[in-house]
C-alpha positions in Angstrom: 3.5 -16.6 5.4 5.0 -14.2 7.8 6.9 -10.9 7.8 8.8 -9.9 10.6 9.7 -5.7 10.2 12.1 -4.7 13.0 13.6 -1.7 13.9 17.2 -0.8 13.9 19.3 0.9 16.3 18.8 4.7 16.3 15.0 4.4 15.0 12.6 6.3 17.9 10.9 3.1 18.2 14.0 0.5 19.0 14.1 -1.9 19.8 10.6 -2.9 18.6 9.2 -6.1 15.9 6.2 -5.6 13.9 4.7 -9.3 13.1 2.6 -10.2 10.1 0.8 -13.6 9.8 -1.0 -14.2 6.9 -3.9 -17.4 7.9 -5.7 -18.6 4.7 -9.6 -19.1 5.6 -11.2 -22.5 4.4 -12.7 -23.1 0.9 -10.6 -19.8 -0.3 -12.8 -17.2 1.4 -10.0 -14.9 1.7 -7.4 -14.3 4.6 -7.0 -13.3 8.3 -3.8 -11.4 9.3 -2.6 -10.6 12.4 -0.6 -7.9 13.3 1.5 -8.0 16.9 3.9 -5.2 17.8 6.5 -5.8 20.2 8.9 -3.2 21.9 10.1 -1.7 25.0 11.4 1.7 23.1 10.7 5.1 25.0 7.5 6.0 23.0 5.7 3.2 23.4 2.0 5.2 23.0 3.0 6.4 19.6 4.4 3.2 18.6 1.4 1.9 19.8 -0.9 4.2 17.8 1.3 4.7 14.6 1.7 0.8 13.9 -2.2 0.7 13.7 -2.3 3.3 11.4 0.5 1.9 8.8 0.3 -1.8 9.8 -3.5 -1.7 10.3 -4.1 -0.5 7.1 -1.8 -2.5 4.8 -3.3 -5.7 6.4 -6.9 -4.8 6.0 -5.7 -4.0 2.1 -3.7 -7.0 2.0 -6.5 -9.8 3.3 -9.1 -7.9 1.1 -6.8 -9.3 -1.8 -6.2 -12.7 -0.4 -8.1 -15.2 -2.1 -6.9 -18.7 -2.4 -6.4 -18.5 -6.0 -4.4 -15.0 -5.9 -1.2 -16.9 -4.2 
């Protein structure tokens, strides 16, 4: 239950992995996902600050939907 999105060559954040683990919570009370950027690209602030935003956002939505019966 992980998604890996990585960056390819010519992106503005390369090279740079966005990590998404998906940990179901006992007795199907939802989910916690972590998010964990990597990258030593030249922007790393906006990387940084952008990933929250889209990443952020799409996990919150994502474990708000997790239940143990919805997988």
């Amino acid at each position: 239950m992980t998604i890996v999105n990585t960056t390819l060559p010519g992106h503005q954040f390369y090279p740079g992995n966005v990590t998404l683990h998906v940990t179901p919570v006992p007795f199907g009370l939802g989910s916690i996902i972590s998010v964990i950027g990597t990258g030593t690209g030249a922007h790393p602030i906006w990387n940084d600050a952008i990933g929250l935003l889209f990443f952020g956002g799409s996990a919150s939505a994502i474990a708000a939907d997790c239940w143990a019966g919805d997988y």
